[in-house]
C-alpha positions as CSV (number, residue, x, y, z in Angstrom):
1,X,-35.2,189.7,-36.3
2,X,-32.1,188.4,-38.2
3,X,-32.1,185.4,-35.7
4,X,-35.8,184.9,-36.7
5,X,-35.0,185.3,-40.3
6,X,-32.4,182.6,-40.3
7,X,-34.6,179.9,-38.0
8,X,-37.3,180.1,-40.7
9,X,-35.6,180.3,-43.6
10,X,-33.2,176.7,-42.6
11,X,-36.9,175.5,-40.9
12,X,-38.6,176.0,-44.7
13,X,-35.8,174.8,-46.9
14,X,-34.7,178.5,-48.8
15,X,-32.0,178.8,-50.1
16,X,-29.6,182.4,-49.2
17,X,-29.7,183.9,-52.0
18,X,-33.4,183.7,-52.3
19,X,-33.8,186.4,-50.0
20,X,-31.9,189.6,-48.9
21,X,-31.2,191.3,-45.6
22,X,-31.6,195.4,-45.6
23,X,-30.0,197.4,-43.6
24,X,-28.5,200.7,-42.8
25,X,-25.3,202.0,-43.3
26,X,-23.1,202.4,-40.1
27,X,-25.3,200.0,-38.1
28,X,-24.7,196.8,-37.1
29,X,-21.7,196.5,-39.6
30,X,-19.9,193.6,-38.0
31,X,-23.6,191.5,-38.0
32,X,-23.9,192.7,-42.2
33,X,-20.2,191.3,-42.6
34,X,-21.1,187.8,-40.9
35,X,-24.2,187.7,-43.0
36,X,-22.1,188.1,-46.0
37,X,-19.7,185.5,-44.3
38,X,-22.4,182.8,-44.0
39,X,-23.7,182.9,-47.3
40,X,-26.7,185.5,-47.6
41,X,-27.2,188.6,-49.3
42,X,-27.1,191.5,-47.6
43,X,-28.2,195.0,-49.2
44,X,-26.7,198.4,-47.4
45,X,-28.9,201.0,-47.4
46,X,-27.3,204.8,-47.7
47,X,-30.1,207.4,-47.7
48,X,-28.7,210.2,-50.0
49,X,-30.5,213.0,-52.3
50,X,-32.0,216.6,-51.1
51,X,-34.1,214.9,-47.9
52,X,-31.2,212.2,-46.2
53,X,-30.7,214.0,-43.6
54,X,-34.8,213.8,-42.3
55,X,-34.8,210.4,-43.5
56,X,-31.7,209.1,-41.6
57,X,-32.8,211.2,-38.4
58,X,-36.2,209.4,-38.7
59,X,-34.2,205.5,-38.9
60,X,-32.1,206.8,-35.9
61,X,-35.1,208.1,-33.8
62,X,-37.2,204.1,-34.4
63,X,-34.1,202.8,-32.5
64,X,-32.4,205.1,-30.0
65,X,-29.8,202.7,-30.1
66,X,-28.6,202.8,-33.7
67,X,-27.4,206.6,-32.7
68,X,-24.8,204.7,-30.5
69,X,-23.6,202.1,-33.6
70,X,-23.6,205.1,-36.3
71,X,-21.3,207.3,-34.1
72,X,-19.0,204.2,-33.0
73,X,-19.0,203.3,-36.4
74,X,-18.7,206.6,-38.1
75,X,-15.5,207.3,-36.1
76,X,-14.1,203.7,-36.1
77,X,-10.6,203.9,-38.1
């Protein structure tokens, strides 16, 4: 989707900072860093208050996959 993101956004003329990407803390943290790198905005999302824990199980169960990049990335030193 980021990919996509980018092709439209150089194929309609908008500038970076028109926009901003979303995501979720712990995943995909090297892709938010080159984001930042190249220009755009890029928004980290950390679920917190009395229901994180529901809410960040729900984000990790859409994606089976982001289990894998919070754990690597939650231990990373």
């Amino acid at each position: 989707m980021i990919e996509a993101v980018q092709r439209y956004v150089a194929a309609h003329d908008i500038a970076r900072d028109a926009f901003e990407f979303q995501m979720l803390y712990g995943i995909r943290r090297e892709w938010q860093e080159q984001l930042v790198a190249q220009g755009y905005r890029v928004r980290i999302y950390v679920p917190y208050g009395t229901a994180w824990y529901p809410y960040f199980m729900r984000r990790l169960a859409e994606r089976p996959a982001n289990l894998w990049f919070f754990v690597n990335n939650f231990f990373r030193a």
